[in-house]
Backbone as JSON, one array per atom type, in Angstrom:
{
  "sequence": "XXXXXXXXXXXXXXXXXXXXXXXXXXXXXXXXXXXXXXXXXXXXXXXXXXXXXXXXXXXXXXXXXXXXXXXXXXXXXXXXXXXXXXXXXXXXXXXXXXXXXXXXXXXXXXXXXXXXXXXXXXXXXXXXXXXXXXXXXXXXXXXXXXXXXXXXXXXXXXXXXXX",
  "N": [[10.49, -28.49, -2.86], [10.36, -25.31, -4.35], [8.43, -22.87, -6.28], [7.94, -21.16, -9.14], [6.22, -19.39, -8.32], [6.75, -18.98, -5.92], [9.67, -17.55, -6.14], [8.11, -14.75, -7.13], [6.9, -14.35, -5.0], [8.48, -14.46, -2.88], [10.22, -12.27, -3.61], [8.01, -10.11, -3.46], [7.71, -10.03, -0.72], [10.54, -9.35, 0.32], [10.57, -6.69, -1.48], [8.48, -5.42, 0.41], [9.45, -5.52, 2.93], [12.1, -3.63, 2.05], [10.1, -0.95, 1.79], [9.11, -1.34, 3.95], [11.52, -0.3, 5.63], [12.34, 2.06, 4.37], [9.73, 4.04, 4.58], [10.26, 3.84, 7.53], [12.5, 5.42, 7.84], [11.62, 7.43, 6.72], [9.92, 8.38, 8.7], [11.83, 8.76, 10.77], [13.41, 11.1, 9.58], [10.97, 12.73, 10.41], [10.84, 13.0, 12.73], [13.5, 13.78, 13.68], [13.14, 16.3, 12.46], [11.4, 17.64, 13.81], [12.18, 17.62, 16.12], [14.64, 19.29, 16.23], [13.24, 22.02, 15.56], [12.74, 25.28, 17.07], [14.73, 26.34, 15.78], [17.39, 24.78, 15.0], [17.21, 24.03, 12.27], [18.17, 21.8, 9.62], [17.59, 22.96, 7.41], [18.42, 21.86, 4.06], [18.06, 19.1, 4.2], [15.73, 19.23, 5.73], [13.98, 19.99, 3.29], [14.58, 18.02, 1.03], [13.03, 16.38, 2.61], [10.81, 16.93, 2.28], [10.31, 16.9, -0.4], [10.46, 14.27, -1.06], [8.65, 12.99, 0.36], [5.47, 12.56, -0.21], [5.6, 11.16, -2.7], [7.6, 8.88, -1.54], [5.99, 7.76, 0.05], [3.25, 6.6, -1.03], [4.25, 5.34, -3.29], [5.19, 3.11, -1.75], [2.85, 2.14, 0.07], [1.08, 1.66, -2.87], [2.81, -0.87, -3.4], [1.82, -2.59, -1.08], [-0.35, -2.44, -1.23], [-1.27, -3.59, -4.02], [0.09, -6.14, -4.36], [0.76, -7.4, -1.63], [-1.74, -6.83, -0.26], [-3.9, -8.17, -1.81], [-2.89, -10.88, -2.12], [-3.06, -11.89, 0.38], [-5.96, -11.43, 0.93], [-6.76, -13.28, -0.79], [-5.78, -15.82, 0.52], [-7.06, -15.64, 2.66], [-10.22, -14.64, 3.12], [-11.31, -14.03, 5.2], [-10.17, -11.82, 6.47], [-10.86, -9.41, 5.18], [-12.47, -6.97, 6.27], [-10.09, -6.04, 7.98], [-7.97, -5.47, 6.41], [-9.5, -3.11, 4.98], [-9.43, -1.24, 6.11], [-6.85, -1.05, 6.78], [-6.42, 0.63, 4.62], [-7.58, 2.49, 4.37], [-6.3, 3.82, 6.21], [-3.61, 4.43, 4.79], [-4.83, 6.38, 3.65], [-5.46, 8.21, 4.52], [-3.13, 8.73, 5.74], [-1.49, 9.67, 3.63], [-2.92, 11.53, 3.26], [-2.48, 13.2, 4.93], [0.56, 13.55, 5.14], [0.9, 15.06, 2.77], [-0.03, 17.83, 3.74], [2.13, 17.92, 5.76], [3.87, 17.95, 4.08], [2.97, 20.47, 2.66], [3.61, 22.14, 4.86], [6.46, 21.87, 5.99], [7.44, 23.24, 3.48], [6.49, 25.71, 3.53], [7.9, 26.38, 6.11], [10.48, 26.11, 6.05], [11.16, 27.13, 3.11], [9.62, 29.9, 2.69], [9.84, 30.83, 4.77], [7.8, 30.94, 6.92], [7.12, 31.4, 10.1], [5.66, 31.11, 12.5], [3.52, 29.49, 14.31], [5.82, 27.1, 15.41], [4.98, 25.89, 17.37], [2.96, 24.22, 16.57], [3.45, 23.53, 14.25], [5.1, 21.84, 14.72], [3.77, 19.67, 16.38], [2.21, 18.49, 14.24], [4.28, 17.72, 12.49], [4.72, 15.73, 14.41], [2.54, 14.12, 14.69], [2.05, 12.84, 12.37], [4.3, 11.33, 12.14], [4.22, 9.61, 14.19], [1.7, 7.99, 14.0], [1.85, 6.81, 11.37], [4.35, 5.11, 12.72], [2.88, 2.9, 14.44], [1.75, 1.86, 12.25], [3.51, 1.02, 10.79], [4.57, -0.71, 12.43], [2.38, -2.63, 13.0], [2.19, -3.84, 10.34], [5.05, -4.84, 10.14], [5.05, -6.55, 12.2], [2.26, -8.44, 12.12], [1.07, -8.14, 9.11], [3.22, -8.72, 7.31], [4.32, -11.59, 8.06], [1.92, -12.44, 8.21], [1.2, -12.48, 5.17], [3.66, -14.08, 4.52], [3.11, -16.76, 5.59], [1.26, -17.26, 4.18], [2.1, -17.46, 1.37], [3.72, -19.63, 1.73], [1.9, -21.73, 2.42], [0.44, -21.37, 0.34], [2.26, -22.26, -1.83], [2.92, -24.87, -0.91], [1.05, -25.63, -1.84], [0.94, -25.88, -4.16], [2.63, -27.17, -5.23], [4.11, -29.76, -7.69], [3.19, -32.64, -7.46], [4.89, -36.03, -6.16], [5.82, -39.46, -7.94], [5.06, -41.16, -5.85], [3.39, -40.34, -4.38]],
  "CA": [[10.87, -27.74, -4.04], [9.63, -24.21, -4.16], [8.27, -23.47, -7.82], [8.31, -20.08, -9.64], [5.81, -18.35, -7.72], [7.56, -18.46, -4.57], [10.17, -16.68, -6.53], [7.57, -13.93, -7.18], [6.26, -13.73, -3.56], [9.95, -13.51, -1.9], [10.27, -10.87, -4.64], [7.53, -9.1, -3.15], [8.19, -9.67, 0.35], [11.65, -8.23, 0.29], [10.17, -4.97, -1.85], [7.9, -4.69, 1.1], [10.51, -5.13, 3.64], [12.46, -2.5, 2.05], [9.43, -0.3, 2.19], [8.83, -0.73, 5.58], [12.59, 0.13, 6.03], [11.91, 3.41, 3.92], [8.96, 4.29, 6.04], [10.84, 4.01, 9.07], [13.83, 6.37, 7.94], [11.18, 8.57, 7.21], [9.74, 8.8, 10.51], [13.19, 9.16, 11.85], [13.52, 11.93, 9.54], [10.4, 13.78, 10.66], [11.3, 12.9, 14.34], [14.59, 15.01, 13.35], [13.01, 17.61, 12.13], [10.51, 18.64, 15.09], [13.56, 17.92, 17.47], [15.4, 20.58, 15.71], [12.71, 22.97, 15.7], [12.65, 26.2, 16.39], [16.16, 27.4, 15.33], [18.36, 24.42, 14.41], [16.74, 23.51, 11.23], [18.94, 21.84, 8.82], [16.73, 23.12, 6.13], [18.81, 21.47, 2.7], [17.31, 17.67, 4.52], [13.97, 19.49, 5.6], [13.68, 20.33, 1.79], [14.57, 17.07, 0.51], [12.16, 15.49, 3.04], [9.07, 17.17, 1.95], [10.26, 16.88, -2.0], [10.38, 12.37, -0.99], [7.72, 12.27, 1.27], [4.38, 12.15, -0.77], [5.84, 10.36, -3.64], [7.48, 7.82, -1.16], [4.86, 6.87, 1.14], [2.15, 6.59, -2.03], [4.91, 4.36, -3.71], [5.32, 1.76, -0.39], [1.43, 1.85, -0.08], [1.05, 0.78, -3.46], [2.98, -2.35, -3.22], [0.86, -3.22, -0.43], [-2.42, -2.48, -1.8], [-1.47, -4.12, -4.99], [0.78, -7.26, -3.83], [0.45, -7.69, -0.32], [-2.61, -7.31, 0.35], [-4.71, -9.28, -2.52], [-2.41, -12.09, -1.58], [-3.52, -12.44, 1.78], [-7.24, -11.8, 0.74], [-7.28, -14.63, -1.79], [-5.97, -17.06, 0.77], [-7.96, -15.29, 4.07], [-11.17, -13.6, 2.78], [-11.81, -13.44, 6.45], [-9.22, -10.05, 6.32], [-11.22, -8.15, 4.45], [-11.99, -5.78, 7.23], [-8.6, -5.7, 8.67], [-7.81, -4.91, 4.97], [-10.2, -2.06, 4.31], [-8.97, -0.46, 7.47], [-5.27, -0.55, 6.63], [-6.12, 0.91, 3.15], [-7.97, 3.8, 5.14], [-5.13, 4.53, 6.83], [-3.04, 4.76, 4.08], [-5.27, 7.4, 2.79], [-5.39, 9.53, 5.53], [-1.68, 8.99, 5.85], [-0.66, 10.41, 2.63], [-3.22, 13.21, 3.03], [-1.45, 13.84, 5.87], [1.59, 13.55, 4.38], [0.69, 16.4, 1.87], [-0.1, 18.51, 5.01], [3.07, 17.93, 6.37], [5.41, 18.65, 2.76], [3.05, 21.99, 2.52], [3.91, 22.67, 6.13], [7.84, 22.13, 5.84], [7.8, 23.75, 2.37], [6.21, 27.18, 4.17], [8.8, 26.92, 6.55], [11.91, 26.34, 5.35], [10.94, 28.21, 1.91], [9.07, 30.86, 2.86], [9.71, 31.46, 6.19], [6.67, 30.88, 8.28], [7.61, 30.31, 11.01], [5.02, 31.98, 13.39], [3.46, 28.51, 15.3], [6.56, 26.5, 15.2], [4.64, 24.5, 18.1], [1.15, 23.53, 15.23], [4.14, 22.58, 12.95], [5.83, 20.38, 15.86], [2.33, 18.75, 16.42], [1.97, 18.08, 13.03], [4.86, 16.59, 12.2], [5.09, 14.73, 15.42], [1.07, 13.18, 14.52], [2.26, 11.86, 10.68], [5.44, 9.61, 12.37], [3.38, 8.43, 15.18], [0.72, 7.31, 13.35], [3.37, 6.15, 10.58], [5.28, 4.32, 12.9], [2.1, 2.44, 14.44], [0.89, 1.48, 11.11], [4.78, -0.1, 10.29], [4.62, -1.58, 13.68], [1.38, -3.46, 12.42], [2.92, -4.24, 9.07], [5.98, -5.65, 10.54], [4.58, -7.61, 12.94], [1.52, -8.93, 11.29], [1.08, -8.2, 7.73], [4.8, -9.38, 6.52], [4.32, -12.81, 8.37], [1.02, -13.53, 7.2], [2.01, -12.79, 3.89], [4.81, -15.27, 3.94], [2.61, -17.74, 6.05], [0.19, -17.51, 2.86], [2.37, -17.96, 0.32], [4.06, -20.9, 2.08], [0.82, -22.35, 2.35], [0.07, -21.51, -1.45], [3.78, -23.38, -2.65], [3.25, -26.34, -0.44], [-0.57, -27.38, -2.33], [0.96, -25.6, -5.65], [3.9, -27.89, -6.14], [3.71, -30.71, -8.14], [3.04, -34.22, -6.69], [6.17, -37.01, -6.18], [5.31, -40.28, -8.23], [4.84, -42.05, -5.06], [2.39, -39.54, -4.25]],
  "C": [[10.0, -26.49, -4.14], [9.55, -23.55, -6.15], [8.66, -21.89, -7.9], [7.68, -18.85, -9.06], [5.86, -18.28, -6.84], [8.35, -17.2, -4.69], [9.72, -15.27, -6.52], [7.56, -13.56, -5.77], [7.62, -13.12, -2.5], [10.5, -12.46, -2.62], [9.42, -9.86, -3.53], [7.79, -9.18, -1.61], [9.69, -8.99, 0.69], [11.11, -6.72, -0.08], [8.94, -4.81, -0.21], [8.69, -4.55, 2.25], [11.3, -4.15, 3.34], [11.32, -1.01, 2.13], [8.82, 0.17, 3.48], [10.17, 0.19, 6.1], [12.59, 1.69, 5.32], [11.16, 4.37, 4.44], [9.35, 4.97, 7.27], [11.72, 5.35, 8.88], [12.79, 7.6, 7.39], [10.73, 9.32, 8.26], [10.65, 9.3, 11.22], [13.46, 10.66, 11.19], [12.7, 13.25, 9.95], [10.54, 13.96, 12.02], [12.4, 13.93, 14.41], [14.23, 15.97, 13.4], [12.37, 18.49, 13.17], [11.22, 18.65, 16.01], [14.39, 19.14, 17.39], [14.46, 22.34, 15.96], [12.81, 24.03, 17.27], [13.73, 26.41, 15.19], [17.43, 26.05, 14.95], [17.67, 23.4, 13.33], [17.76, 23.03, 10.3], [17.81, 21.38, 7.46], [16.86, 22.22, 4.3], [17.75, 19.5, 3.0], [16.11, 18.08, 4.59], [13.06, 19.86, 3.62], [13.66, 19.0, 0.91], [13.52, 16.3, 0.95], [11.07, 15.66, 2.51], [9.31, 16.76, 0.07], [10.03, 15.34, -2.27], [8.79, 12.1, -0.21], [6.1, 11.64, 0.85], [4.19, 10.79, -1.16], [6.19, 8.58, -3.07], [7.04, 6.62, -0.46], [3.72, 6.14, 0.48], [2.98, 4.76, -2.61], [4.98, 2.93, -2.68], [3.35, 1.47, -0.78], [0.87, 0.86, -1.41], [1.46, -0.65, -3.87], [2.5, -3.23, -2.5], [-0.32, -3.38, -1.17], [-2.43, -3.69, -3.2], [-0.88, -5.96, -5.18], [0.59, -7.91, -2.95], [-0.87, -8.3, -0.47], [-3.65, -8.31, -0.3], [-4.12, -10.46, -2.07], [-2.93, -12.81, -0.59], [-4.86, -12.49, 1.83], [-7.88, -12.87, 0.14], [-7.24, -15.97, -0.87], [-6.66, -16.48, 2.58], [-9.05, -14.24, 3.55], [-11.78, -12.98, 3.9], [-11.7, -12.15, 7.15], [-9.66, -9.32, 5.77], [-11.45, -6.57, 5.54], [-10.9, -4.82, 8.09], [-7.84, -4.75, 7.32], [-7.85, -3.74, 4.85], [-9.85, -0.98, 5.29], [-7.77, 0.02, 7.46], [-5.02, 0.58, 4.99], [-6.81, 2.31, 3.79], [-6.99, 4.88, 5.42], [-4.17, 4.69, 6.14], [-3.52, 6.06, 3.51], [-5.12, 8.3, 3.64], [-3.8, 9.8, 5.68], [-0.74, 10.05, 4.93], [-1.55, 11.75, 2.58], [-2.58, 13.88, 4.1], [-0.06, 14.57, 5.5], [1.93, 15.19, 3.52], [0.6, 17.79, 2.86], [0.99, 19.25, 5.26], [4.05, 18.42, 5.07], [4.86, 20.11, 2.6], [3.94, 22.73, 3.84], [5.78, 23.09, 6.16], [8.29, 23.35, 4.4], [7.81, 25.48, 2.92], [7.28, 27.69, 5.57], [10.1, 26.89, 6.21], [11.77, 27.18, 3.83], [10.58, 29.12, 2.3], [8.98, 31.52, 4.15], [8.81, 31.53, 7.17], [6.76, 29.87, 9.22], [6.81, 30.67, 12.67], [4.62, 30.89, 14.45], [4.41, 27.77, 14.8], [5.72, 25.05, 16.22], [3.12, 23.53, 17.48], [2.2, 22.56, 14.79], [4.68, 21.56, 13.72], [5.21, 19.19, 15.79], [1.7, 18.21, 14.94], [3.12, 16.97, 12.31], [4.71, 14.98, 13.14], [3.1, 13.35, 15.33], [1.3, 12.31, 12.91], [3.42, 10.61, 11.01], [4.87, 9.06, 13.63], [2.59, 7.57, 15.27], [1.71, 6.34, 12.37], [3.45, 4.47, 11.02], [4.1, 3.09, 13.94], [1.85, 1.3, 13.7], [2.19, 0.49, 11.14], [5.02, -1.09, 11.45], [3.53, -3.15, 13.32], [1.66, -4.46, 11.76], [3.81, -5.23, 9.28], [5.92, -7.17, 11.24], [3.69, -8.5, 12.36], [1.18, -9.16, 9.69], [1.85, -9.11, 7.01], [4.56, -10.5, 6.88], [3.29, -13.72, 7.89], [0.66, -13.64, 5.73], [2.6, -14.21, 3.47], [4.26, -16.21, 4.36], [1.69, -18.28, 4.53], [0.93, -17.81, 1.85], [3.21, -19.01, 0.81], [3.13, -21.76, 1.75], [0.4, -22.59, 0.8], [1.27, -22.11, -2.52], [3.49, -24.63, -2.23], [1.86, -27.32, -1.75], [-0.53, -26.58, -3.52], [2.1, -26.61, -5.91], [3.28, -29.54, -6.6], [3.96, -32.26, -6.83], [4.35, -35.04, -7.15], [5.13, -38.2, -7.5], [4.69, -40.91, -7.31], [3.59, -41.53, -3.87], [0.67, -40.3, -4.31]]
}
């Protein structure tokens, strides 16, 4: 019998599964965009990307930092380093991030378009790293998540009589 705070946890594992899946389609969109570069920019998406990209990478992050990952610290305190490392890289990610929305903003707005091959290398270092990090996530994070809160339903549910 799985009690109420299973409910919660496959709550939050789905929201982080869709965040990884958010993630990803960003990567794909910045992968787009430096493929396109110089001259076939489809600027109305490069505009939208940089106007999502802060907001939605900050937003994913926080459901980790605030869901995820305490979860897995309460029942592995041994993760703390693995932890403090992924929360690093979140930071650098989104300052990146910011980097990368001034960078698109100056070219598709304003026209600078003088090193198109900086801005290439720039995009192409925020979804490589990115897609790394969700590689991580996917693989490890999400499973020992759900391994932990398995573990935390089986010796939270109540006892049989015969118990």
């Amino acid at each position: 019998m799985r009690g109420p705070s299973s409910k919660i946890s496959d709550r939050g594992a789905a929201r982080f599964e869709t965040c990884l899946a958010q993630q990803v389609d960003l990567c794909c969109a910045l992968e787009t965009l430096a493929d396109a570069l110089p001259s076939h920019v489809d600027t109305k998406a490069a505009t939208l990307l940089a106007e999502t990209l802060e907001d939605s990478l900050h937003h994913c992050h926080q459901i980790e930092e605030n869901f995820i990952f305490p979860a897995i610290l309460t029942a592995r305190p041994g993760m703390l380093a693995t932890i403090t490392r992924l929360r690093a890289e979140h930071v650098e990610d989104e300052e990146q991030a910011c980097e990368v929305k001034d960078a698109i903003m100056a070219f598709v707005i304003r026209q600078k378009r003088k090193d198109v091959e900086e801005f290439g290398y720039l995009l192409r270092g925020l979804f490589v790293a990115l897609r790394r990090h969700l590689a991580f996530d996917r693989d490890y994070v999400l499973p020992l998540y759900r391994r932990t809160d398995a573990a935390s339903n089986i010796t939270n549910q109540p006892r049989s009589p015969e118990d």
